[in-house]
Each structure stands twice: as structure tokens, then as C-alpha cells.
C-alpha positions as CSV (number, residue, x, y, z in Angstrom):
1,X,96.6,88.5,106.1
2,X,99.8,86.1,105.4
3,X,98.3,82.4,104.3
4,X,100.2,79.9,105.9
5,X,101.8,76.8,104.2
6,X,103.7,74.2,105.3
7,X,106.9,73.4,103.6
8,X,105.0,71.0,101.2
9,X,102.6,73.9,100.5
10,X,105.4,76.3,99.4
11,X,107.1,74.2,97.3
12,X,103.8,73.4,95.7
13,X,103.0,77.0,94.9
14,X,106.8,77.9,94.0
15,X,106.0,74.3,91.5
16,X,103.3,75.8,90.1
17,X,105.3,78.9,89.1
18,X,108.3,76.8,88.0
19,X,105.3,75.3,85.6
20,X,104.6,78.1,84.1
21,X,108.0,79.4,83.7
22,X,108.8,76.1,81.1
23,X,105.6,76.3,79.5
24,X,108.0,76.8,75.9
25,X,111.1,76.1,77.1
26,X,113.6,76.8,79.6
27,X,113.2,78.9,82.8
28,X,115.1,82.4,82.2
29,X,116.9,84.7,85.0
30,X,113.9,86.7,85.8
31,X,111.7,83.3,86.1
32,X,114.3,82.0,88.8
33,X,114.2,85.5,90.8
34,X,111.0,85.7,90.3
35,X,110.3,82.0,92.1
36,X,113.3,83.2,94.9
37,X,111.7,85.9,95.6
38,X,108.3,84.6,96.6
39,X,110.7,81.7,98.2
40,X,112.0,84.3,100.3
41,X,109.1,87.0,100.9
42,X,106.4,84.9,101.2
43,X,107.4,81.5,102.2
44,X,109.9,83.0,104.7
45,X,112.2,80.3,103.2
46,X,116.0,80.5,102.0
47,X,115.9,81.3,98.2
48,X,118.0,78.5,97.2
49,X,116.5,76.0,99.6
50,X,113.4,77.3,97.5
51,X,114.9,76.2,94.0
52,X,116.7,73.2,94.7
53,X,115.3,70.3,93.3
54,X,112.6,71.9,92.3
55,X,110.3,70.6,89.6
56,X,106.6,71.3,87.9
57,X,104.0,70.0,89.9
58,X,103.2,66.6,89.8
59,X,98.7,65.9,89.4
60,X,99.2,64.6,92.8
61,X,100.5,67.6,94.8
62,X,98.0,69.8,92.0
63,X,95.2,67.9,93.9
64,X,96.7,68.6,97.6
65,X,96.6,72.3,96.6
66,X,93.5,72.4,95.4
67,X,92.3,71.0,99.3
68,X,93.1,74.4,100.6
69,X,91.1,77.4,98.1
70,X,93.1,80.2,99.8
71,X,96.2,78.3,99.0
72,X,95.2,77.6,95.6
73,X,94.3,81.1,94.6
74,X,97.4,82.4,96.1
75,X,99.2,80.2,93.7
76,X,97.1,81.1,90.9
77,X,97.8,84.5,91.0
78,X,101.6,84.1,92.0
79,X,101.3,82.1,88.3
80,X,99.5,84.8,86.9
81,X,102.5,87.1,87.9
82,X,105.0,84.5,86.6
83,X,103.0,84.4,83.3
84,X,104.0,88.4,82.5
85,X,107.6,88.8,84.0
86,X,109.3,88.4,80.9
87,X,107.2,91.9,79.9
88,X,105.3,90.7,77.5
89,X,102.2,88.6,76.2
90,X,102.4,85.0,76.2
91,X,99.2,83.4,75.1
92,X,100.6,79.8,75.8
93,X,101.8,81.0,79.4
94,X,98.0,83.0,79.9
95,X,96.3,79.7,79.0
96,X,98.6,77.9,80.9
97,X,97.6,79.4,84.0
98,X,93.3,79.7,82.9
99,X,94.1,75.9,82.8
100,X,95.9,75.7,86.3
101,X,92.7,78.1,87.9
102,X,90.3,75.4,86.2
103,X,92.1,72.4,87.5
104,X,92.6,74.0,91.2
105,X,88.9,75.4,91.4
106,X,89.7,79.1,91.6
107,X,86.9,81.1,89.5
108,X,88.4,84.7,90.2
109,X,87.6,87.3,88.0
110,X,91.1,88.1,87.3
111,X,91.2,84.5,85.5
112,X,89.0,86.1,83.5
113,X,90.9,88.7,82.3
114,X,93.7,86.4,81.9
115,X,91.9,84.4,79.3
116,X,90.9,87.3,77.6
117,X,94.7,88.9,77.3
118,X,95.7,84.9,76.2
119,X,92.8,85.7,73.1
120,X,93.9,88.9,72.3
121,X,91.0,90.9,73.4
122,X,92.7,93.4,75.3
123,X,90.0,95.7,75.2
124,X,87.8,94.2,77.1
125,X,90.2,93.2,79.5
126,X,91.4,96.6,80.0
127,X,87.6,97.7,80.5
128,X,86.9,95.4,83.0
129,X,90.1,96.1,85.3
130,X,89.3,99.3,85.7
131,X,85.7,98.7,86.8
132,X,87.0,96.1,89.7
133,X,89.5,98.6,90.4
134,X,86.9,101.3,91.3
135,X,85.0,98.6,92.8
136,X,87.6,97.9,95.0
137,X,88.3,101.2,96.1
138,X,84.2,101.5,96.6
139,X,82.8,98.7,97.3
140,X,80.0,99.0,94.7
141,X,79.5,98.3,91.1
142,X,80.2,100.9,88.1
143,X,79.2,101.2,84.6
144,X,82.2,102.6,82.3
145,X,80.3,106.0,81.5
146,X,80.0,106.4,85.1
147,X,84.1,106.5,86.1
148,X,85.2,109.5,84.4
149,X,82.7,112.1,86.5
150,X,83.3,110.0,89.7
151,X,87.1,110.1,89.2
152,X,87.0,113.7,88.5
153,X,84.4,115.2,90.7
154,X,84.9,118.6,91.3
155,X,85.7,120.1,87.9
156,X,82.3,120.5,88.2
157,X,81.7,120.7,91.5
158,X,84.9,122.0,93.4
159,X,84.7,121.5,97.2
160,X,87.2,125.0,98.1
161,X,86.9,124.3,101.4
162,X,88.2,121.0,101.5
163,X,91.1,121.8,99.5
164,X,91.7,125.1,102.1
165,X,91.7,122.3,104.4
166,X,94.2,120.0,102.8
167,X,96.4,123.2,102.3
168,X,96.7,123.4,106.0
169,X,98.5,120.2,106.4
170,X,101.8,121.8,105.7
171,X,101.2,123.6,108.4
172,X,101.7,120.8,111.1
173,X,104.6,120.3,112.4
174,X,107.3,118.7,110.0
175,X,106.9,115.1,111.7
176,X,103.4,114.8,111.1
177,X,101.9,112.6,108.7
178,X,99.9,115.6,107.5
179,X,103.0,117.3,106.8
180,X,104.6,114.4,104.6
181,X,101.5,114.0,102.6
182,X,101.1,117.5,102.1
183,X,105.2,117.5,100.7
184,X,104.3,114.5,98.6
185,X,101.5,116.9,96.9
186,X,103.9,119.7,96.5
187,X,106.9,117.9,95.1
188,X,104.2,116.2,92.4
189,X,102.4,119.0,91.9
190,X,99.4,117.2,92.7
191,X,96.2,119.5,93.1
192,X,94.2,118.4,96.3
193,X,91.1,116.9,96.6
194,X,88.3,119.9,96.3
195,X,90.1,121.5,93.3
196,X,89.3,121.2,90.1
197,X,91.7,119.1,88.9
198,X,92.1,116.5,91.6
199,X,90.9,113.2,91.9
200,X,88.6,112.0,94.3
201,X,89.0,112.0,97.9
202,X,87.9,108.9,98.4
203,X,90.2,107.2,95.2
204,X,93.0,109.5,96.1
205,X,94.1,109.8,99.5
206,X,93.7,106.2,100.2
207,X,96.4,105.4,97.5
208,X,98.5,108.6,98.3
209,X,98.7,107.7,102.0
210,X,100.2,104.1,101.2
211,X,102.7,106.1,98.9
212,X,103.5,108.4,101.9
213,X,103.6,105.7,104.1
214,X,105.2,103.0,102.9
215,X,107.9,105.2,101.1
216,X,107.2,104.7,97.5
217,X,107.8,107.5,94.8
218,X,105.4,108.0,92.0
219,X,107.6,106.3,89.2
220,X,107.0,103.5,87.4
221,X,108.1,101.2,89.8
222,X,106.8,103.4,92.9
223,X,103.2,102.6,91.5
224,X,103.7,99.5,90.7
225,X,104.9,98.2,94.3
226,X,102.1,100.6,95.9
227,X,99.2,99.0,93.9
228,X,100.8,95.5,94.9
229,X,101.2,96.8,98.6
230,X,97.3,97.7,98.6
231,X,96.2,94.4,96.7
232,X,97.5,92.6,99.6
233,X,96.4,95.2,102.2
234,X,92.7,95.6,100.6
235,X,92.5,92.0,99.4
236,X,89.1,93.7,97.4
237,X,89.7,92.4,93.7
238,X,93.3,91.8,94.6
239,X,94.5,90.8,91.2
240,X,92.5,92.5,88.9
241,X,91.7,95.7,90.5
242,X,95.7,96.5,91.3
243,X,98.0,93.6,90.6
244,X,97.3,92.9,87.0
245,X,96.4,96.7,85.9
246,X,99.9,97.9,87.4
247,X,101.8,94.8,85.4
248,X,100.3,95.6,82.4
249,X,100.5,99.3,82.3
250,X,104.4,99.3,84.4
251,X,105.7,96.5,82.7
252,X,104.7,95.3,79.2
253,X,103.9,98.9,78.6
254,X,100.5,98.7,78.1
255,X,98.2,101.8,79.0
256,X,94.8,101.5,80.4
257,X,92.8,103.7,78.7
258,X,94.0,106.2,76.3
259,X,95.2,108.7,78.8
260,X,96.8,106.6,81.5
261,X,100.7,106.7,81.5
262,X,102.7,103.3,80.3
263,X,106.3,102.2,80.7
264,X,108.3,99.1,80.4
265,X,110.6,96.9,83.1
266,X,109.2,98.5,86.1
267,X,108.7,94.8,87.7
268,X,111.5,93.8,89.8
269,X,111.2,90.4,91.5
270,X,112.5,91.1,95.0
271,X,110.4,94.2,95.3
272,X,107.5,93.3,94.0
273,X,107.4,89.9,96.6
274,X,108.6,92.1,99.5
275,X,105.7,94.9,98.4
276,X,103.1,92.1,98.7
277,X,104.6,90.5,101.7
278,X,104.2,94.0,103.3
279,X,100.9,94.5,102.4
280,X,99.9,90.8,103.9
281,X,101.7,92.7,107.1
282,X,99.5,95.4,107.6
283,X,97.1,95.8,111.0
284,X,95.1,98.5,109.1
285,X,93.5,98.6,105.7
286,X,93.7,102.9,104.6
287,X,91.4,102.0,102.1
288,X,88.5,100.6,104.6
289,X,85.7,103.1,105.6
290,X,86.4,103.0,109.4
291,X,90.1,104.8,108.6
292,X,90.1,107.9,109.6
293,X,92.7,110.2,107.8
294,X,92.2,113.1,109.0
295,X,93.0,112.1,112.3
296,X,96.0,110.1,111.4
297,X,97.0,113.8,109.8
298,X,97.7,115.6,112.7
299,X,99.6,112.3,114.4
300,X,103.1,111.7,113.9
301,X,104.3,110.0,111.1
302,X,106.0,107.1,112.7
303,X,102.7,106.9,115.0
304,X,101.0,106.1,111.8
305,X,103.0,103.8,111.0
306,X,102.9,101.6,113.7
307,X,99.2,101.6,113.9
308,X,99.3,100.4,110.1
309,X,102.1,98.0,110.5
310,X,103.3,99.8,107.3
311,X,107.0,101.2,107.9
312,X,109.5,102.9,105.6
313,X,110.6,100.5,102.8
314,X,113.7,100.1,103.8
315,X,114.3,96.7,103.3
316,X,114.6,94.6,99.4
């Protein structure tokens, strides 16, 4: 769901960000399409009408903010974001922003983590984004030793006749939503839920759906914008069950555990602000119990779609 803000609002958030952007110096390129972006996605305002003038927020517009708690944890995880774009760890940009949640009231558990990358304990970090991530995909707690046999179920219990039944999506007809997630399988090689290999149903087609539907690849960037897209569509540990995980392991290169994949520079200002914009746009969350897969399946795919509010990403 989109927050509103009025004009004053927005400029106090896209402060906020400038703030953090100068916390050792001058703004850099990425900082300034970083705060356009959000100017433009998320404010719904022009980029440079965004920029201009613009200045770190004054104690007196900090305490205006903090009237409004959806408002000021938006803005604290818009800083968060602003603290990593550069792709890398800055303690004195982390602590900037543990300060900002202090002074604006937001106790998130993200901020948390945040404080924890600022003091080097990535570790536990880490540990802990995982465990809201699973929490946000099922709405109950976890203990570490418990993720690995939930993740991977049916090594040793495979389920053949849910994968027989997943095997018959690419049967459907080739404008079915069915269809396309089926091809997304094949052209990853993914093995489907009920084989031994596969992920969870319930952890996997949820996030391979909003792949499918809103047209993202599986590439560094591709999960990156997806796990943004469903932060904003779940809104279930927003930041550090997707956001923060994906920034860390996309962009500053950082794997999650020691097999999860890692890469550099997959953040990209416009696209990430337009992926979260989309998600605030959804009519359907494909991560919430009452959605029904299966019989979005055999529906076409622009059908699907629509009842989401999630169309192809055609638009940066």
C-alpha cells in the first residue's frame, strides 16, 4: 500500500536521504539517482523538482516526520538503502541512520541489523535476516537448525505427485500462467516442488510467481528487484527479510550463508524505486495464504496479472 505524503513529507524523506548521503562528504552520482529515483517512483514527483534546493533535514522537519510512524519508517528504510548504494560498508553511514531510527521512533528489527553490519558483526546479522525472511514467507518463528530441512523438504520426503502435477503445466495452453511458470522452470532448470531437489512449495512458488509475473530474470539484478517487489507487496519484515538480504548479497557482494550466490553492482537506482513502487501497487499479495496458485495456473497470464495489479516490467 502506497503512504501518502504531501509535498513537505517528500522532501522530508528525500532530506533524510540527502543526510545520509553527506555523512563524510559530498553526495556522489549514484546518491543523487538514488534520491531522483525515489523523487520520481515514490513521490510521483519530477526528479529535479525533487533535488533542487534540497538540503539535510533541519531538527524541526526531523520532529514533523516523526508525527507520522508509517512516514518515518518509510524514510528510515529509504536511508537504510541510501546507506549501501555506494556497494559497500560504511559504519559512519549504518550509524548514521541507527541514529536517524532512534530520533524518529522506529524500533524495526532491520535497525537492528543495521547496527550490527555498522559494528562489524556480520554474522549475526546474516543469521538473523534469514530467520525474518522465513518468517516472512511463514508467518511463524524459526530456530537456525530448523531452515535447512524446511527449505529442502522432500530430499527426504519427495511428494512425486506434486511434481507429476507441476509437470503438467506445460501442458496448458501457451498463454496460461501455468505455462509461463512451467517455461521459467525449464529455462532455469529448476526442479519442481515434490522433487528431491526443490525447494519448498510454499518458499518457492510464491517468489517464482512474482519472477513470472512481473518479468524479472533470475540474475543478479532480477532477484534483487523481485525481493524488493515482494517487500513492498508482503510488507512482512519488509527490510530485513528481502530488502536488506538482496542488497547485501546483489550488491556489496556479500553471501548469506556459505552456499548462497553473491555478486557486486546489481542495484540500479531507477529500478530498484520503480520495483518497490510496483510492489506498493499490487491488489494481491502471492505470498498470503488465501492465494490460490493453482487456480491462477490454468488462467491466462494477463488475467493474472490484472487481478495482481502486477504487469510486465516494462517501464524504468
Amino acid at each position: 500500500m502506497h503512504i501518502p505524503a504531501t509535498l513537505d513529507q517528500a522532501r522530508s524523506t528525500l532530506a533524510v536521504m540527502l543526510g545520509i548521503a553527506a555523512t563524510e562528504g559530498m553526495p556522489t552520482e549514484i546518491d543523487h539517482e538514488t534520491i531522483a529515483a525515489a523523487t520520481r517512483y515514490i513521490f510521483h514527483l519530477e526528479p529535479q523538482f525533487g533535488l533542487a534546493g534540497l538540503t539535510p533535514l533541519s531538527p524541526y522537519r526531523q520532529a514533523e516526520l516523526a508525527e507520522d510512524p508509517a512516514l518515518a519508517a518509510q524514510a528510515v528504510s529509504f536511508a537504510a538503502v541510501m546507506a549501501l548504494v555506494e556497494g559497500t560498508i560504511n559504519p559512519a553511514k549504518l550509524s548514521g541512520v541507527v541514529k536517524l531510527a532512534d530520533s524518529l521512533g522506529v524500533k524495526d528489527e532491520f535497525v537492528h541489523d543495521l547496527a550490527r553490519i555498522a559494528l562489524g558483526d556480520l554474522k549475526d546479522a546474516k543469521a538473523h535476516m534469514l530467520l525474518a525472511n522465513l518468517e516472512s514467507v511463514t508467518g511463524r518463528t524459526w530456530t537456525a537448525d530448523e531452515m535447512g530441512p524446511w527449505l529442502q523438504p522432500y530430499g527426504a520426503e519427495p511428494d512425486p505427485a506434486l511434481a507429476r502435477r507441476f509437470h503438467a503445466l506445460a501442458r496448458l495452453p501457451d498463454n496460461t500462467f501455468g505455462h509461463a511458470f512451467a517455461t521459467f522452470y525449464q529455462a532455469n532448470g529448476y526442479a519442481y516442488p515434490g522433487e528431491p531437489t526443490a525447494l519448498n512449495f510454499e518458499f518457492a512458488v510464491p517468489h517464482d510467481s512474482t519472477h513470472v509475473l512481473a518479468g524479472y530474470d533470475t540474475s543478479p539484478r532480477g532477484e534483487l528487484m523481485t525481493s524488493t517487489l515482494t517487500a513492498t507487496m508482503h510488507r512482512v519484515n519488509a527490510m530485513s527479510g528481502h530488502v536488506l538480504p538482496v542488497m547485501l548479497s546483489w550488491h556489496l557482494g556479500i553471501p548469506l550463508n556459505d552456499v548462497a550466490g553473491a555478486a557486486t553492482g546489481a542495484f540500479e537506482p531507477q529500478e530498484f524505486f520503480y520495483a518497490w513502487a510496483r510492489g506498493e501497487d499490487t491488489t494481491a499479495d502471492l505470498f498470503a495464504p488465501a492465494w490460490d496458485f493453482w487456480s491462477a495456473a490454468i488462467q491466462p497470464i494477463d488475467a493474472v496479472r490484472e487481478e495482481v495489479g502486477l504487469f510486465a516490467d516494462d517501464e524504468t
